[in-house]
C-alpha positions as CSV (number, residue, x, y, z in Angstrom):
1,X,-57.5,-4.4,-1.6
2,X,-59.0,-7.8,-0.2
3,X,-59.5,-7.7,3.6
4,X,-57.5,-10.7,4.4
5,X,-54.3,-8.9,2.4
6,X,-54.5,-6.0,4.6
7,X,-54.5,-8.1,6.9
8,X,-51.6,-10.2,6.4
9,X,-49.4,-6.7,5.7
10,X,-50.9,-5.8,9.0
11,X,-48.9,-8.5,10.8
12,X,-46.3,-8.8,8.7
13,X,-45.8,-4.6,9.5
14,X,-46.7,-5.3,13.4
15,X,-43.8,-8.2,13.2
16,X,-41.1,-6.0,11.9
17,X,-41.7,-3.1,14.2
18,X,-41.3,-6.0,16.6
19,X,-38.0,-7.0,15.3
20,X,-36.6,-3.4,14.6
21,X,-37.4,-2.9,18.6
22,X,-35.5,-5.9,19.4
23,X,-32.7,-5.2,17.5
24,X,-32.4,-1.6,19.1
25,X,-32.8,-2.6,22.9
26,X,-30.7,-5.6,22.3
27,X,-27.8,-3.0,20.9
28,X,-28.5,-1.1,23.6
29,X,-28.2,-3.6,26.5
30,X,-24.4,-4.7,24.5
31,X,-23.5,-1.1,24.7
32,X,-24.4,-0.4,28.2
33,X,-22.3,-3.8,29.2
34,X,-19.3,-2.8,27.5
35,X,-18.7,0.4,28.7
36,X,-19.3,-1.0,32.6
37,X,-16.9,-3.8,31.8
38,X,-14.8,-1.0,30.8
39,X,-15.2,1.1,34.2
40,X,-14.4,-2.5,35.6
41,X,-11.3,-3.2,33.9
42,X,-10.2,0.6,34.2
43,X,-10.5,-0.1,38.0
44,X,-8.3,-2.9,38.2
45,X,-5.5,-1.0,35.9
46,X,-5.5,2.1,38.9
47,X,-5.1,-0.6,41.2
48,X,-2.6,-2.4,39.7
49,X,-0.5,0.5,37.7
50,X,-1.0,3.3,39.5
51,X,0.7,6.5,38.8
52,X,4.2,6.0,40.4
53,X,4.0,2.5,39.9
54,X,6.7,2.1,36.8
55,X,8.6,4.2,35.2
56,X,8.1,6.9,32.5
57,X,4.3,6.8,33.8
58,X,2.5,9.4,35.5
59,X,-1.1,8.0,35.1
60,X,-2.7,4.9,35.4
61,X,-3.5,3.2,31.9
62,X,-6.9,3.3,30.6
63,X,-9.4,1.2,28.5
64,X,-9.6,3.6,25.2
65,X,-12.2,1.2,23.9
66,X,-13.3,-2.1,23.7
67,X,-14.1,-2.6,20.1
68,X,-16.5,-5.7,18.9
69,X,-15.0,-8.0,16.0
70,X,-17.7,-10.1,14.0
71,X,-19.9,-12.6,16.0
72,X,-19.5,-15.1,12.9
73,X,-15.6,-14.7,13.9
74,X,-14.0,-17.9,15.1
75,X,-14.0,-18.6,18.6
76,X,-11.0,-18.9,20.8
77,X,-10.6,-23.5,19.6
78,X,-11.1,-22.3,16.1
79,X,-15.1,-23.5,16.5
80,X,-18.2,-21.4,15.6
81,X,-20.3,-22.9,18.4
82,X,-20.7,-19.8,20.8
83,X,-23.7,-18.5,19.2
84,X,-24.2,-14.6,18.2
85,X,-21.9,-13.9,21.5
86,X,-19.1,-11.7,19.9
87,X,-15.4,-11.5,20.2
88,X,-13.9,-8.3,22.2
89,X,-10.6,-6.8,21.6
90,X,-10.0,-4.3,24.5
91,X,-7.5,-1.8,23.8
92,X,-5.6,-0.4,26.4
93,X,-3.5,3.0,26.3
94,X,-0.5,3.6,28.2
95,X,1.0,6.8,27.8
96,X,4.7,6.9,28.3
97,X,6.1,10.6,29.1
98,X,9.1,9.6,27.4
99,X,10.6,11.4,24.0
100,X,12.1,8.7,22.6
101,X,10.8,5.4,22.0
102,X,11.2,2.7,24.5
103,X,12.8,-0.7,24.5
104,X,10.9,-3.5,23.9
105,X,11.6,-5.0,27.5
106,X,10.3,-2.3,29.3
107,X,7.2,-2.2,26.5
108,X,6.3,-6.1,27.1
109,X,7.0,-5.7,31.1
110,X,4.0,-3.3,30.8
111,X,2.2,-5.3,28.5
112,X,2.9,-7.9,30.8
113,X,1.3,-5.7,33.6
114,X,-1.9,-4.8,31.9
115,X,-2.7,-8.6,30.8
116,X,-2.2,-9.6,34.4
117,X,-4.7,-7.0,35.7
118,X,-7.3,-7.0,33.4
119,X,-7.2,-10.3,32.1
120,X,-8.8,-12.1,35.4
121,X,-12.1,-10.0,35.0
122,X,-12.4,-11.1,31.2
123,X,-12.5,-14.2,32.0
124,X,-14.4,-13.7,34.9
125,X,-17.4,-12.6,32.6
126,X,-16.6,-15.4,30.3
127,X,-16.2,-12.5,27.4
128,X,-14.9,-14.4,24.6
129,X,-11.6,-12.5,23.5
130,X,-9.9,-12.2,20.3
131,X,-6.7,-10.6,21.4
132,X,-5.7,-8.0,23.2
133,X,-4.1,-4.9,22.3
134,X,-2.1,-2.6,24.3
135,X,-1.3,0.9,22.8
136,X,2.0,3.0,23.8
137,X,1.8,6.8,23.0
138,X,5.3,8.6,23.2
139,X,7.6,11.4,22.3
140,X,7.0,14.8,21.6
141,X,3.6,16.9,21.6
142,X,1.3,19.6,21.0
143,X,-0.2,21.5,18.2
144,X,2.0,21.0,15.6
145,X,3.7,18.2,16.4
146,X,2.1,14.5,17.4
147,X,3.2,11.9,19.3
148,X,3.8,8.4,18.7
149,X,1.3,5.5,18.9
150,X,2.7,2.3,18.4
151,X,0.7,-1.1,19.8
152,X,1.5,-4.9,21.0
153,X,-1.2,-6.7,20.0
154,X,-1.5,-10.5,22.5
155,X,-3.5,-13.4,21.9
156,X,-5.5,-14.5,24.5
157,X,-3.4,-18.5,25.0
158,X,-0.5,-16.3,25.7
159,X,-2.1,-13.8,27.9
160,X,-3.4,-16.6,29.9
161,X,0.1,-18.3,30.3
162,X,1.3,-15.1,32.6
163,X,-1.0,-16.0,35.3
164,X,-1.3,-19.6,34.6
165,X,2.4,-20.7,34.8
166,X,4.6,-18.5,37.6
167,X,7.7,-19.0,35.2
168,X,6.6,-17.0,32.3
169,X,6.9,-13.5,32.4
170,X,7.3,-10.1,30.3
171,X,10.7,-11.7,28.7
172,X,9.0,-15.1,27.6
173,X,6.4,-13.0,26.6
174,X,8.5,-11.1,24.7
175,X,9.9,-14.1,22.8
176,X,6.4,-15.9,22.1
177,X,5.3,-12.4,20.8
178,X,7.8,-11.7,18.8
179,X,7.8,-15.3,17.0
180,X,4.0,-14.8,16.3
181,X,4.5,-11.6,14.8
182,X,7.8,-12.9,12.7
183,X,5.1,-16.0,11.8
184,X,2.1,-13.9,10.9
185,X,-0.2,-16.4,12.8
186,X,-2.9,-14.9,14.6
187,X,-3.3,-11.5,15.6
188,X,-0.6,-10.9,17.6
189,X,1.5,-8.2,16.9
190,X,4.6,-6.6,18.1
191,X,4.9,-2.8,17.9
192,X,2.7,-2.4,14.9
193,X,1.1,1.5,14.5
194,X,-2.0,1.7,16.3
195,X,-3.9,3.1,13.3
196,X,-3.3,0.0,11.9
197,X,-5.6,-2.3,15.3
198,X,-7.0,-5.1,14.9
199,X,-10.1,-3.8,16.9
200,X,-10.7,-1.6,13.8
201,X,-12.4,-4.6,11.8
């Protein structure tokens, strides 16, 4: 084999152990940052929802995950401008010691409660979010028998509009929610099951 070939596999070998470095540390760096924005946002939920705090809850909810949705997604003005940076959907459990399943005013107050506490921090961070989804588990369990998990899945222009406009609460959330859903535009979703997430693209 010529000299200046081995050469020239030489580098081209040298650049993509380069790359394949890159691409490992960079994963790395986007994991590590997601799970302390999780600690972050998990804070401000004990803060704002501790256990005591509403009814039917004897625990503080908790970030179960913060799953990543394609960087080629849309952004948030329907532009692809943002670079590689992707979009987040953090998903929230709240787990309701109730048997029966509960009414959708006291689901969207909660929902309502959640968005207010963690939503500052996202944008904060300037994460660019694709919705939000807030998971309810409820009704009887144990070994042979699950529970229910049912979620409310919130765009991010309506989560803003709860700390943005002091007239709009859980019941006009509950209305602009529940005419996205009947529309089927977007990703928000009213008490869809959570196997069914949108952060499971």
């Amino acid at each position: 084999m010529p000299g200046s070939l081995v050469a020239v596999l030489g580098v081209v070998a040298a650049f993509l152990s380069g790359l394949s470095i890159a691409m490992v540390v960079r994963h790395r760096r986007r994991r590590h940052a997601r799970s302390e924005l999780a600690s972050a946002l998990d804070d401000r939920l004990a803060e704002a929802l501790g256990p005591g705090t509403g009814s039917h809850l004897e625990r503080s909810p908790t970030v179960r995950r913060i799953a990543v949705v394609d960087a080629d997604a849309e952004s948030r003005d329907g532009s692809a401008d943002e670079g590689d940076r992707p979009m987040l959907v953090p998903i929230v459990r709240v787990d309701l010691e109730t048997t029966d399943a509960p009414g959708m005013e006291l689901v969207l107050e909660y929902v309502a409660d959640v968005l207010e506490a963690i939503q500052p921090e996202l944008e904060a961070r300037d994460e660019r979010v694709r919705c939000y989804d807030v998971e309810f588990t409820f009704g009887p369990g144990g070994l042979i028998v699950a529970g229910e998990c049912r979620r409310v899945s919130v765009a991010p222009d309506l989560a803003a509009r709860l700390l943005e406009d002091e007239r709009y609460g859980a019941f006009e959330l509950l209305r602009d929610v529940e005419r996205a859903d009947r529309d089927g535009d977007g990703p928000t979703v009213l008490w869809d099951d959570c196997r069914s997430s949108t952060g499971r693209h």
